[in-house]
N, C-alpha and C positions, 0 to 999 in steps of 0.2 A: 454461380448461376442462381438467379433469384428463385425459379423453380425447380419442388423437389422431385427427383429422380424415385420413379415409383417401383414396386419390387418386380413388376411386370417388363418394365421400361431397362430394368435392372438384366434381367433374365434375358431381353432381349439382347440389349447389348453385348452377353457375353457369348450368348449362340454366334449371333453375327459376327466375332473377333473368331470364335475357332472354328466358323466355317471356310474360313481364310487359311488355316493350319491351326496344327497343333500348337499348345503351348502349356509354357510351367505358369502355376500361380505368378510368382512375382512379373515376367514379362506381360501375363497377360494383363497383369493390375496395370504396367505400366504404359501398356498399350491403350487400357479404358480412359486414364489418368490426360490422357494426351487430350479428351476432348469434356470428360466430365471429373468432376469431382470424388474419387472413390479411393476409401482405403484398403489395404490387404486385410484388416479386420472386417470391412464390410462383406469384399468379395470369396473369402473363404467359405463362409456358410453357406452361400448363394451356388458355390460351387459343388459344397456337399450336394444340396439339395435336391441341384439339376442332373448329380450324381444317381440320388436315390430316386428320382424322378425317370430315371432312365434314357436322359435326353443329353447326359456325357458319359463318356467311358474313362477310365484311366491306365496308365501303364509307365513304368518306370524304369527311366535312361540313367546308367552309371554317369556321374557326374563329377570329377577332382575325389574320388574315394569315398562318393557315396552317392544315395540315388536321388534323382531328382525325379519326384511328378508331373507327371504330361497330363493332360487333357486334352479330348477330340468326343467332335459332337458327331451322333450317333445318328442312327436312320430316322430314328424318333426326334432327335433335338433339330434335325432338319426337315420335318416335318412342322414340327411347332415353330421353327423359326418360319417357316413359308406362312404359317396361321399368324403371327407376330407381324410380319412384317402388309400382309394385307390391315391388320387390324391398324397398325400406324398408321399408313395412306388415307383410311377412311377418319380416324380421328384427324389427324396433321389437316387434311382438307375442312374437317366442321368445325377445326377452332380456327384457322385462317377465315373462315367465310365469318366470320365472327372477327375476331382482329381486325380484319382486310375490310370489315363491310361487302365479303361478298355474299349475297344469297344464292346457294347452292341448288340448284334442282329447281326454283322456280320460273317456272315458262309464262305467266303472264305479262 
């Protein structure tokens, strides 16, 4: 993709994957994987973050003899995902009116 994926655009995209369900790091990289370019070195800190941030929670499922980490977005990350996903629509629409040539809000 010619344009880079910003830490915001980043954050978004992973509230939006675990508001769909829960998930372990590597499905959910591979989940992001399917439509942007991301590696499990990227997505891990990102994970911490929105961790410490309070906007994921985690808990851990026995997995082949040992535990796997989950992730699930919290009342807050689906909070900020509703703030995220308003804040898209309005950019997505002012760079199209720009790409598209369309002018946006003028009634003259």
């Amino acid at each position: 993709m010619a344009f880079p994926i910003s830490a915001s655009l980043l954050d978004a995209c992973v509230l939006a994957a675990l508001s769909r369900g829960d998930a372990y790091g590597y499905s959910l990289t591979q989940q992001i994987k399917q439509t942007i370019d991301v590696s499990e070195s990227t997505l891990y800190p990102v994970l911490r973050r929105l961790q410490k941030e309070k906007f994921l929670a985690t808990y851990d499922q026995p997995m082949d003899g040992r535990n796997r980490r989950y992730y699930k977005i919290t009342v807050e990350g689906q909070e900020r995902l509703t703030l995220y996903l308003q804040e898209w629509d309005d950019y997505k629409k002012a760079i199209e009116s720009i790409l598209l040539g369309e002018v946006l809000g003028d009634d003259e």
